[in-house]
N, C-alpha and C positions, 0 to 999 in steps of 0.2 A: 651784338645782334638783337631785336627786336624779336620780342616773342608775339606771336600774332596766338593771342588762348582763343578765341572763338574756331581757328583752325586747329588748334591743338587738344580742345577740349573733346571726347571722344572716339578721337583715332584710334588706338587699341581697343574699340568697341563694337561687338558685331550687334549697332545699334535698329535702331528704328529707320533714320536716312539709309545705313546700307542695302535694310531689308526690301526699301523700294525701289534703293537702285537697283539691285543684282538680280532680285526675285521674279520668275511672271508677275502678272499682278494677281490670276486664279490662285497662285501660293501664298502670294504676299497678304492675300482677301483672308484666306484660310487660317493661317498663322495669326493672326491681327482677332481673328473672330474667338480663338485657343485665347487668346491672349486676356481679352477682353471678358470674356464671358467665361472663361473659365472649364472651357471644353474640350474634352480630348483629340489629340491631333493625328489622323490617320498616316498610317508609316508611308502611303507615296506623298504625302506632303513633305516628311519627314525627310525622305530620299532625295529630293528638289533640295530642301534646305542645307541638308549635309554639304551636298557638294558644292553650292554657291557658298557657304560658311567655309569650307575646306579651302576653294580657291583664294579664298578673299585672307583668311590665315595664312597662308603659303607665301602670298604677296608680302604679308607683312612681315616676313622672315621665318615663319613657325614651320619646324618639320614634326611635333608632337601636340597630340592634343591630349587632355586630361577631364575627367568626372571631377570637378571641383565641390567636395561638400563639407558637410562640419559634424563630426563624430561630437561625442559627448566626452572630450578630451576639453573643450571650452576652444580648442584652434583650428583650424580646417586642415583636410588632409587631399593626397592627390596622386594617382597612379598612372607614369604618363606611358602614351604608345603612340607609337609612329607611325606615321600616315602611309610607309611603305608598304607596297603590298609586292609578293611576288611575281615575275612575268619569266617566259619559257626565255632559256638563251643566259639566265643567272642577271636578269635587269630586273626594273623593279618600278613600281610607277605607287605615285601617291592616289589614294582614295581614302576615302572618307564615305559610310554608308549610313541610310536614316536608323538604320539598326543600334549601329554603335552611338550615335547622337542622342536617342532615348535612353537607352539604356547600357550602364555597362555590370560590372562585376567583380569587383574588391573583394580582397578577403575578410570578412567580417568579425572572425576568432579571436582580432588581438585588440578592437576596441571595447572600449566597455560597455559591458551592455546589461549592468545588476543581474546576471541570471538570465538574460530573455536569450542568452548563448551561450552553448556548450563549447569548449577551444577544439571538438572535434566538429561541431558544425558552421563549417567555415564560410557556405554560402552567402555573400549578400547582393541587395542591389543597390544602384544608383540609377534615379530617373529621373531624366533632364526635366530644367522650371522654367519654363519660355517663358515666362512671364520675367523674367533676372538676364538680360543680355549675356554673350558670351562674351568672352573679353582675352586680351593676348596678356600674358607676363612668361619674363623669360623665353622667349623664343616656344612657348607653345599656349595652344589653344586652351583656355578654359572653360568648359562648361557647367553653369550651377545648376547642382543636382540635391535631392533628398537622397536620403539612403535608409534601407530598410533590411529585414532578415529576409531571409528564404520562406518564413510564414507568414511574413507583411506586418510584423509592430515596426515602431518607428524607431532607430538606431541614431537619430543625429538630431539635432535643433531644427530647425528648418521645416522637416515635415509637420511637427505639432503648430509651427507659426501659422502656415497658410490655413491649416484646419482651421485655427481661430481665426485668422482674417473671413474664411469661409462662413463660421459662423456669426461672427459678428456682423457680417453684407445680410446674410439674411435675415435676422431677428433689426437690424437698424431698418431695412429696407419695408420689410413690413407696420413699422411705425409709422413712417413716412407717407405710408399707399394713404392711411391715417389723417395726414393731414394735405389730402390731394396732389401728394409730388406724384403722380401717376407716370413723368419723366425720368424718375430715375430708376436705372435699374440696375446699379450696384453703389454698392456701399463701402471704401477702404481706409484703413488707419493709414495715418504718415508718423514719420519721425524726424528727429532731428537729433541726431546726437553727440552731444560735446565731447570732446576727449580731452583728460588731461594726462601729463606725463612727466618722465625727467629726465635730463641729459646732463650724463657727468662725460668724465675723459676718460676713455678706451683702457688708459693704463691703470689709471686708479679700479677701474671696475675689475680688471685683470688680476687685481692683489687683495680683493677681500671675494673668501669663498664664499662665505654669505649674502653675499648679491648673484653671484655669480650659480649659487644651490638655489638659493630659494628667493630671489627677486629682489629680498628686504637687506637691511644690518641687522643683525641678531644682537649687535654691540654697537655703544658706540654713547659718547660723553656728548653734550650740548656743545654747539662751538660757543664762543665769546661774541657773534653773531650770529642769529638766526633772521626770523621774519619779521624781529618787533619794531624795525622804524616801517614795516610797510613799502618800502622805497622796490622793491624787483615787481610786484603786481603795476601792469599796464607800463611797465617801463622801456626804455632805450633797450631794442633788443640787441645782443652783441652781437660782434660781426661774424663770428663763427654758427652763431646759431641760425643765426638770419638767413646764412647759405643752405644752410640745411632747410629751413621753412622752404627758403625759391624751391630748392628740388622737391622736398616732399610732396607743395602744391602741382608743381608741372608732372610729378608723376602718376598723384589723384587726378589731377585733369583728364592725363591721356584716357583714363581706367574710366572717364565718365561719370566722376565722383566730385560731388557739389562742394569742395572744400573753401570754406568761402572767408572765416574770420581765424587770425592766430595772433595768440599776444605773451607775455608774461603772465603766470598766476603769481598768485603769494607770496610761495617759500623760496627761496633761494634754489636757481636750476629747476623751477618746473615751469612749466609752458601747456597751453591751449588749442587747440583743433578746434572749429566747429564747422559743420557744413549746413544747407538750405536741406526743407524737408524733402523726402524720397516717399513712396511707397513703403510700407515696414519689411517685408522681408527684402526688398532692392539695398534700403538702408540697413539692414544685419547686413547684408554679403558686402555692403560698401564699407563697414565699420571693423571688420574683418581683415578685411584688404588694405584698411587705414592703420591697424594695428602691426599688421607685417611688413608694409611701407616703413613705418616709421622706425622697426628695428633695424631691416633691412639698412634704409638712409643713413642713418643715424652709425653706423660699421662704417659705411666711407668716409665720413667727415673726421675720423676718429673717436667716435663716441659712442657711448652706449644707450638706450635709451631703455627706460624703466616705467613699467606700466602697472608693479604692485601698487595695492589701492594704501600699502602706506610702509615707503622704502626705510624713513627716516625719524625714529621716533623723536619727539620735542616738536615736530614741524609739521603742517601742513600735509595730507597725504593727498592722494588723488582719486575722486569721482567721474562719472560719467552722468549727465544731466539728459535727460531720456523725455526729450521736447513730442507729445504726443498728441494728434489729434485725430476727426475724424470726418471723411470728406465722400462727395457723392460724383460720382461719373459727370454732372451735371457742372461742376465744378462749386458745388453749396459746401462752405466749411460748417456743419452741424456744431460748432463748439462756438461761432462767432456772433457776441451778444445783437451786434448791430447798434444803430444809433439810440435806441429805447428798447435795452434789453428788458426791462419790467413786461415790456407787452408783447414781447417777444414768446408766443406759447413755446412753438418747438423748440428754439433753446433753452426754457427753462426745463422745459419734459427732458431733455437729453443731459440737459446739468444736474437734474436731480436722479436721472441715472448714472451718473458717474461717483455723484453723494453716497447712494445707496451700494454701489455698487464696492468702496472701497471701504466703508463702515463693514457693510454682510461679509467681506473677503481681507481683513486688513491683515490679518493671521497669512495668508497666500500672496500678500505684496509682500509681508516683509521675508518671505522663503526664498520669493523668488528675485531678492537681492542678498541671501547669505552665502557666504565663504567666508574660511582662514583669514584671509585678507582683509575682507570688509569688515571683520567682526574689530580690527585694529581701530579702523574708521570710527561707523556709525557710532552718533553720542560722544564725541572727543569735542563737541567746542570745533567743530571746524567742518562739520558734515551733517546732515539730520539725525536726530537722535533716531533707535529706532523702534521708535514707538513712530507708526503711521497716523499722521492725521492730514487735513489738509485747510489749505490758504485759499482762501477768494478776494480778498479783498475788500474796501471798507464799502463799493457801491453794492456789489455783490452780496456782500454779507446784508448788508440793509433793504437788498429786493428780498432774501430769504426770510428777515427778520419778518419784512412786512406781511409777506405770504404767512407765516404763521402765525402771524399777530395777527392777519386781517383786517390792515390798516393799508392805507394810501401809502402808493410810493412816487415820488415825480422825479425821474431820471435830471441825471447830472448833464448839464451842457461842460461841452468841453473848455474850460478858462485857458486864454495866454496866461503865460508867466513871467511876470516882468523880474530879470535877473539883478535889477539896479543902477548897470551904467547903459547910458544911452545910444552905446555904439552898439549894443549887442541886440538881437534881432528878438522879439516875443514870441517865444515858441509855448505851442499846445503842453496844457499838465495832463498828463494821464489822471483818467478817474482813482486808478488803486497804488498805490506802492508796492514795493516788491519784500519779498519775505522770504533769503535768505536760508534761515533755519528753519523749513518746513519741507517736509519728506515728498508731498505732492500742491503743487503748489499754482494756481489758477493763473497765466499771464499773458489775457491780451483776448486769443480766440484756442488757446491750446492748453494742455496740463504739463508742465515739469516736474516730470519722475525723480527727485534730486538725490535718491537713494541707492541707484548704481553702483557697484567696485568700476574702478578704472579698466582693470582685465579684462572684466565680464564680456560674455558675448549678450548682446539683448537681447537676443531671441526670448529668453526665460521671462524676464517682466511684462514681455509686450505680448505672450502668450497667455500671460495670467490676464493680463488689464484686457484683451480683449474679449476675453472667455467670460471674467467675471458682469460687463458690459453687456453684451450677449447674450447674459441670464437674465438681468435686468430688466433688458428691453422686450424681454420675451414677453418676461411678468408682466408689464405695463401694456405691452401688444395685444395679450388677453383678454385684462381686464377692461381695456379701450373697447375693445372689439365689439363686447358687451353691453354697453352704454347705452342703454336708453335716448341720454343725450350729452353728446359726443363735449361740447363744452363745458359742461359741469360736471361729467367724470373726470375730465382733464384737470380740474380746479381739484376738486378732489381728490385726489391723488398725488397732485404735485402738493400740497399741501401737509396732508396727512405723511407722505412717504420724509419730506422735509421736515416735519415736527420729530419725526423718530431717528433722525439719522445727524440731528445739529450737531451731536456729541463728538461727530468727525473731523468738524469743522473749528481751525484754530488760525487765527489772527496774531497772535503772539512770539514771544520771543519762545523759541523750542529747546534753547539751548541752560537755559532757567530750570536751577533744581524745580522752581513750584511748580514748572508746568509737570514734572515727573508727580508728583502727589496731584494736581487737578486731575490728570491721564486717569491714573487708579480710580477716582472719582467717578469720572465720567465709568470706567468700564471697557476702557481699551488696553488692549495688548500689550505687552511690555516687554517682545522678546531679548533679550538680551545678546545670544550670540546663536551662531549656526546650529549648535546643539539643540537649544533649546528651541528654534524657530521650526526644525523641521520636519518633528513629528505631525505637523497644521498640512502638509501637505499630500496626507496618504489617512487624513483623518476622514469620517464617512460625508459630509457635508463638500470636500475639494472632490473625492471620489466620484459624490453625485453630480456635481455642477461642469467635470470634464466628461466626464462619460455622456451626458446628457448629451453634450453636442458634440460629440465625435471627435474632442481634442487629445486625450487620453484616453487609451482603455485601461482600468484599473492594472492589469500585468505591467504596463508601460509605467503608470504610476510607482510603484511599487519599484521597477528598477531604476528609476531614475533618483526616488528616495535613499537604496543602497547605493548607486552610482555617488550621491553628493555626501553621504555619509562617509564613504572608502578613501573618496577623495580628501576629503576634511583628515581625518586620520591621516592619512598616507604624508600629508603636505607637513600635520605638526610634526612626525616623528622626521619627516627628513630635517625637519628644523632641528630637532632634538641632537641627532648627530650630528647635524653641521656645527653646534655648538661645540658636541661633545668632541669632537675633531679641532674645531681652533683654540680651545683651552689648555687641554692635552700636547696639542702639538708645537704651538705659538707661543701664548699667552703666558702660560705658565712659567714657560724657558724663561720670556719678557721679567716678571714678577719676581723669579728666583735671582735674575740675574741681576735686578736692582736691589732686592733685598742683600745679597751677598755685596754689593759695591757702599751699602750703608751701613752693614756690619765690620767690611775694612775699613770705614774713614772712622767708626768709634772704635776701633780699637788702636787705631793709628793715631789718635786722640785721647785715649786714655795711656795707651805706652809712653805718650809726650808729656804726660800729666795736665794737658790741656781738658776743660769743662766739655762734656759730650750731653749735656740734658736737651739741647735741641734735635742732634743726630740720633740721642736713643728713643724722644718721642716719635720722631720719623719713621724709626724703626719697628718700633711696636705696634705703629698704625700699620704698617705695611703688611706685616706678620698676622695682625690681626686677620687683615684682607685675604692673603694667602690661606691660612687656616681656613677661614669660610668658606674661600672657592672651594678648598678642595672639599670640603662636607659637601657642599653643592653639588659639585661634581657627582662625588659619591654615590649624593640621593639620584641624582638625572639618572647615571648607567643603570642605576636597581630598579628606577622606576621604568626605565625604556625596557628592559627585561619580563618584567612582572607585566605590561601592556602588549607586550608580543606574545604571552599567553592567553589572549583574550580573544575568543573566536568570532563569538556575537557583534553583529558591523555595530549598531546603535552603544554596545556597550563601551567596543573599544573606543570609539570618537568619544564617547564621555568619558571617558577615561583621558584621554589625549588633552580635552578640556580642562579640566578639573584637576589634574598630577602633572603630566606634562609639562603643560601650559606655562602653570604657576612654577613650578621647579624652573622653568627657564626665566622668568622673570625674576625668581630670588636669585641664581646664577648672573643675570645680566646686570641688576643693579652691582649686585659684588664686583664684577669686570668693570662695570663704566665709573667706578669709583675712582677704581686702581689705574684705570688711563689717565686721569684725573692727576695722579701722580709722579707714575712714570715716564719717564724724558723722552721726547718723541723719537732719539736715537735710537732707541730699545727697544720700543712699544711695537710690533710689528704690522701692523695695519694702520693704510692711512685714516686718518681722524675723518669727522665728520666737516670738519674747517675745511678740509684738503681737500674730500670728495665734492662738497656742494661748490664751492668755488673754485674744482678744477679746469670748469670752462672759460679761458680767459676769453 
């Protein structure tokens, strides 16, 4: 059967088309104007909507609807209830009111909330974001909500995004009045963001705890194949997976969700999502809903699908490419050079706020891409290192050059490219090449955030990026403002702010020791892992520049700092035991049981009078192994004791960092030795051979 996607695309959506069919049009006006401007929507609009939103859900099969929002769990949560309501006689009729639509009431005690919640003060809320469509999954209504305490800080991702989208429209939109857009009257980010992931077989994922605990292998030897002929990136997708793609996509479809490219990545079993830009918070609640899909799917087919940012050490792990720009009601992409970007003022003014603005905050980009996970990542040769800097490209880089040299620039006309044989067609060269290993990286009319975890939700980076923008534009809004004369303050400023901020700007290969010693040079950041990136985010300078615009209030700050600290902790020690559990319980059995099979064949060899000097080196090696593990061991259990007497959040995570960590790493080497040599009969977990290429 033919799929007809232009009909399929939206259906589970109580979109834009529904709202004009089912609505008045005085509601439809109302809602649309809430929508648009940003306005609060009075409860008899609210009333109208429910029930044309109820009926229209009902149809679709749904007898529950839910507050769909996202806790600071990094996943979405959802408390559903049924549209029944009581009638005399023990019947019952569905309704749905604009009361419950707005708002509803979770209990707020068991998510995390740093402190800004006692487990006896359970109140929270959730309040509907018309602005994010409602959407069906599983036979009930969803509505995307924020969610907040009973004294209004922010409990969830989502509330702090729109703040900044808030204040970014404003501080971009006053630039603008600036340079006579007297038409637009708001200002929004979009995204676009990639997903990458991985799909083994259902059974193999079944048999190692350690994917199964904590996402990753905690073990695990090199196969005799990996990524090194390159052959799986952009390859013949197999046929089990490809089924999976058709549903994943047909099921983003229905949800309204722009899933538009999928292919092979890299390593061996991992694969690609990407969809068309959205609005930024539409695109978090779409990225979300992409990530649950895809475990979801990914169970039927028989498989698992794995979304730590690095399951498989020796290989490839997986990022999220956080495609960012910024656009006007009018439909002006502010980031798009045009055909003579040099003379291009307001894109230079709004490029050299993004310059400025990732130099003055590069400490708060790279926070708000730390975790456990990505700490595997970033700086492996396979991801941006993470020190922040950013790419423009060679025309770009030499319009800035010019501006601060104060020299002539004459814009690049676009060349065919003759590819050599004559059958083939002469297509357009891009002015820049692309640059891979760079954490923000300029491409086309947008910026790629390439610094991402794969799990991550985005809300965090696209909160910062637009906050620190926002400040920016403010600064530059001022001092415009000011101006004597409006074009030579403009020169001025984009110049001067561009002579001080080059230092951000890198063209180069990122994944090069020397760029790590230029970094240090230059004066940029060099966080290395989660520990050490996230005291930059509760420092007085982030304090000032969220408070400033209403995105955090320093309380908020402050738990979300314990929040990502607890969490960090909490993730290595579960790793810590899931180790200390498969040694203990498996491994070791595995280790003893070959050591004891090579002590029989030399002694069964030496009773014979037969030469045993290969079976007793064998042996000694093995012995050796054993002996280490178990020290290892040792050290892990005293050190995972002595870290559970550590009260202080910041200290324990460093702790977890720095003993933990490393005890699991000298543990792991020892194990992936000893797989190395024990016979896969014995060895009790499938290999790393077996997992990545169990999808035939």
């Amino acid at each position: 059967m033919t799929m007809n996607v232009p009909e399929l695309f939206g259906s589970k959506v109580f979109n834009d088309e529904v709202m004009k069919e089912r609505l008045p049009k005085d509601t439809y006006k109302a809602l649309k104007k809430t929508i648009d401007e940003g306005l609060h929507l009075q409860l008899d609009v609210a009333n109208v909507v429910a029930h044309a939103m109820k009926d229209w859900a009902i149809e679709q099969g749904a007898t529950h609807f839910t507050h769909w929002f996202q806790p600071m769990t990094g996943i979405t949560a959802e408390k559903h209830d049924s549209f029944i309501s009581p009638e005399p006689g023990g019947k019952v009729i569905m309704s749905f009111s604009g009361k419950e639509l707005v708002k509803g009431e979770p209990d707020a005690s068991s998510f995390p909330s740093g402190g800004l919640r006692a487990t006896f003060e359970a109140r929270g809320y959730t309040a509907w974001d018309p602005t994010s469509y409602a959407f069906i999954k599983d036979d009930t209504l969803c509505i995307p909500t924020a969610f907040c305490s009973y004294s209004g800080e922010a409990l969830d991702k989502k509330t702090p995004l729109l703040r900044s989208m808030q204040a970014l429209d404003k501080s971009a939109v006053r630039v603008l009045m600036l340079f006579g857009n007297s038409d637009v009257k708001r200002v929004i980010t979009t995204v676009g963001p990639e997903q990458e992931y991985f799909l083994i077989d259902k059974e193999v994922y079944n048999k190692r705890p350690d994917i199964i605990y904590t996402g990753r292998t905690l073990f695990g030897a090199k196969p005799p194949k990996g990524q090194e002929l390159e052959d799986h990136y952009f390859g013949t997708i197999k046929e089990r997976v490809s089924s999976y793609m058709k549903e994943l996509d047909e099921e983003l479809w229905k949800l309204g969700i722009l899933a538009k490219t999928k292919h092979n990545e890299v390593a061996p079993a991992q694969h690609e999502l990407a969809p068309i830009f959205s609005t930024t918070n539409i695109a978090t609640d779409h990225n979300q809903l992409t990530m649950e899909l895809m475990k979801t799917i990914a169970s039927r087919h028989g498989m698992a699908c794995l979304l730590h940012e690095k399951p498989f050490a020796g290989v490839n792990g997986s990022g999220k490419h956080n495609n960012w720009s910024i656009s006007t009601d009018t439909g002006m992409n502010l980031l798009e050079p045009g055909a003579t970007p040099s003379q291009n003022a307001q894109f230079l003014l709004f490029l050299t706020a993004v310059i400025k603005a990732v130099d003055d905050y590069q400490e708060l980009l790279r926070v708000s891409v730390a975790s456990a996970g990505n700490d595997h990542r970033l700086g492996a040769n396979e991801a941006p290192p993470a020190i922040i800097s950013m790419f423009l490209g060679d025309e770009l880089e030499g319009i800035v050059e010019s501006i601060i040299n104060g020299t002539d620039y004459h814009d690049k006309e676009k060349k065919l490219m003759s590819i050599g044989a004559t059958v083939l067609p002469h297509i357009p060269q891009d002015t820049t090449d692309r640059n891979r290993t760079s954490p923000f990286a300029f491409t086309g009319n947008k910026f790629e955030f390439r610094s991402l975890g794969s799990s991550a939700s985005i809300s965090g980076p696209n909160v910062v990026l637009n906050t620190i923008v926002a400040e920016v534009l403010d600064q530059f809004a001022g001092e415009l403002e000011k101006a004597d004369d409006f074009e030579k303050g403009l020169n001025e400023l984009v110049r001067r702010e561009l002579t001080a901020h080059q230092r951000i700007i890198f063209n180069g290969n990122g994944y090069a020791d020397e760029w790590v010693k230029e970094a240090e040079k230059r004066g940029l950041a060099n966080l290395k892992s989660t520990v050490d990136a996230l005291p930059a985010f509760i420092s007085d300078k982030a304090i000032e520049v969220f408070t400033k615009h209403g995105v955090y209030s320093k309380t908020e700050l402050m738990s979300r700092y314990d929040i990502m600290l607890e969490n960090y902790e909490k993730i290595i020690h579960i790793e810590a035991l899931t180790m200390d559990s498969m040694v203990k319980k498996d491994i070791m059995a595995a280790a003893y049981e070959f050591e004891g099979e090579i002590a029989k064949t030399v002694k069964a060899k030496a009773d014979a009078g037969v030469g045993t000097a290969v079976e007793s080196k064998q042996l000694a090696k093995v012995s050796a192994l054993v002996e280490a593990m178990t020290d290892k061991l040792e050290k892990l259990e005293a050190d995972i004791e002595k870290g559970s007497e550590i009260s202080e959040v910041f200290e324990s995570a460093k702790y977890a960092r720095e003993v933990l960590f490393e005890d699991m790493s000298e543990l792991r080497e020892i194990v992936d030795a000893l797989e190395v040599l024990v016979p896969g009969k014995i060895w009790p977990y499938p290999t790393y051979g077996e997992i990545l290429y169990s999808v035939k």
